[in-house]
Steps between C-alpha positions, in 0.01 A plus 500: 500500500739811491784368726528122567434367897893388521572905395262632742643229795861616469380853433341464849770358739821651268275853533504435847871441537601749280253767697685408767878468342456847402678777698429889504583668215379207240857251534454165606652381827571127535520498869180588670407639780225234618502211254125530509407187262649217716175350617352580153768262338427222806114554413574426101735217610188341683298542221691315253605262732128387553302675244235660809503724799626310804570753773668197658745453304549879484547528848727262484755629211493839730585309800788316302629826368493683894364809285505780777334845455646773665220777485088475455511737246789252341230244544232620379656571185660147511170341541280708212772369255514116617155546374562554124532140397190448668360776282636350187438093578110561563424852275230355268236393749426889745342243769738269537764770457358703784514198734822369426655874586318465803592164590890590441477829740423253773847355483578878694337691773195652354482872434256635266670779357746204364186285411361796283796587319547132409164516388524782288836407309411171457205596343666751301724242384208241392360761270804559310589129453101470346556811315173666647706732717304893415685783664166697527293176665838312710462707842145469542507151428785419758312682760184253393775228518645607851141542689395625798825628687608742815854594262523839296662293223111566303511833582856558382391279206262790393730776562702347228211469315462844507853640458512255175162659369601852590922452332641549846890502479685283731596703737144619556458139565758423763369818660176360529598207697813660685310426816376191443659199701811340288285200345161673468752780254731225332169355303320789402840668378562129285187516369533857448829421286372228318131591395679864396694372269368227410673376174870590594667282787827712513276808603316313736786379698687808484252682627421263782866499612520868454561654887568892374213674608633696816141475653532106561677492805460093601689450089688206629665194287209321692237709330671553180569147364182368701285698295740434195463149523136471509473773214731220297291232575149649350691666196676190440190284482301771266825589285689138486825454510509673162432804688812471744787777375728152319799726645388453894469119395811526349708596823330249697582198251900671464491512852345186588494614828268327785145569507220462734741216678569355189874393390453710197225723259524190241407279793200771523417452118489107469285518871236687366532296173384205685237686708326590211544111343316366843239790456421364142470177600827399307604136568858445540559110390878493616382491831257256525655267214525220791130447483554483155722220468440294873377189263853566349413574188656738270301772450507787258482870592210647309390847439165578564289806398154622566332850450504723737381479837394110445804340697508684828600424848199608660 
């Protein structure tokens, strides 16, 4: 395995946050404009909390937390990133990976230009955490994986495609989709970014934040760190953490500034620590030691080990 899955987990949701931390110009910005991971850190709350999807109990922590979108383009956005632990709880199994996207989108009104871009970066996601993610094969496959649909996200899809096999230059890309509706350009343009430079996460994200060329006219902070944070989130999971510039993780950890709703980025760190624990079917005997010991007996903490992929959750 090149990168291991607790590398390719942060690299995911830090890509993400960092895509979106990062301002014009390539500095980092630790106040942003839309906070766009909120719901993404309720989702992962849920799913350590009870180890499975329970819109329920989704619902709920958004109800608790009064989250209030101000735009549908904000939401949207919001709602294609609540998605990603979704994307990285169930990315082994494509069937059951397709229907538990699906069955989160529900928790919103449906719109199927949301549905299909879920589809497609979750998908895009899965195959990098496996390793069988081939830049030649990936946007054919996600089309296969979307299905029959009324959305140009396919069609966009294969423009990319085609810029990629042809060496396009960005701003031949962002021409191509100038007219395109804001969330029908924002994935292309990430997947653009991302499947261009494949290897290099700096270059990804700085080209998915970049808002230069003159002949964008809708280049808002919307646009910008919406397509910057989903470009994060794929290079992340196929470059690791490793991959992250240690200088942009750097600020955030000086900083320690809030993130995503969170007190602090440390706060971010140990959260996804114990999202990828619950993934691996880690059992954490400090909590349930009561079941342990209700004969009261003494009992002593043991560590247990097993080869890989023998203890697991599900």
């Amino acid at each position: 395995m090149r990168y291991s899955p607790l590398s390719r987990f942060k690299g995911t949701l830090l890509g993400a946050l960092l895509g979106e931390s990062l301002a014009a110009g390539g500095e980092i910005q630790f106040q942003s404009y839309l906070n766009l991971g909120r719901m993404a850190v309720l989702g992962t709350q849920s799913l350590i909390a009870l180890g499975r999807l329970d819109l329920d109990d989704w619902i709920g922590r958004q109800q608790q937390e009064s989250l209030h979108l101000a735009a549908t383009d904000d939401i949207s956005i919001e709602i294609i990133i609540a998605t990603l632990p979704v994307a990285l709880f169930f990315h082994e199994n494509p069937i059951k990976l397709r229907q538990k996207l699906l069955d989160v989108l529900k928790i919103w009104e449906d719109d199927p230009v949301v549905r299909d871009g879920t589809l497609a970066i979750g998908y895009a996601i899965a195959q990098a955490l496996t390793e069988k993610l081939d830049s030649l094969t990936l946007i054919p496959q996600i089309i296969s994986f979307i299905g029959e649909t009324p959305t140009s996200i396919p069609k966009n899809l294969l423009i990319v495609q085609s810029l990629l096999e042809q060496g396009a230059g960005l701003s031949r890309a962002e021409a191509e989709f100038a007219r395109e509706e804001k969330l029908s350009k924002i994935i292309p343009m990430a997947f653009y970014c991302f499947l261009s430079t494949l290897e290099d996460f700096r270059l990804a994200v700085l080209r998915a934040t970049h808002n230069g060329n003159s002949q964008v006219q809708d280049a808002t902070p919307l646009s910008s760190q919406a397509t910057g944070v989903i470009t994060g989130a794929l290079s992340g999971a196929y470059n690791g953490i490793g991959g992250i510039p240690v200088n942009w993780q750097v600020l955030h950890l000086q900083k320690n500034s809030p993130a995503w709703g969170l007190t602090s980025f440390s706060q971010m760190l140990k959260l996804i620590d114990a999202f990828v624990a619950v993934w691996s079917g880690v059992y954490d005997i400090t909590l349930n030691l009561r079941e342990l010991t209700e004969e009261g007996c003494e009992v002593d903490l043991l560590c247990v080990y097993a080869a890989a992929r023998v203890i697991r959750s599900r």
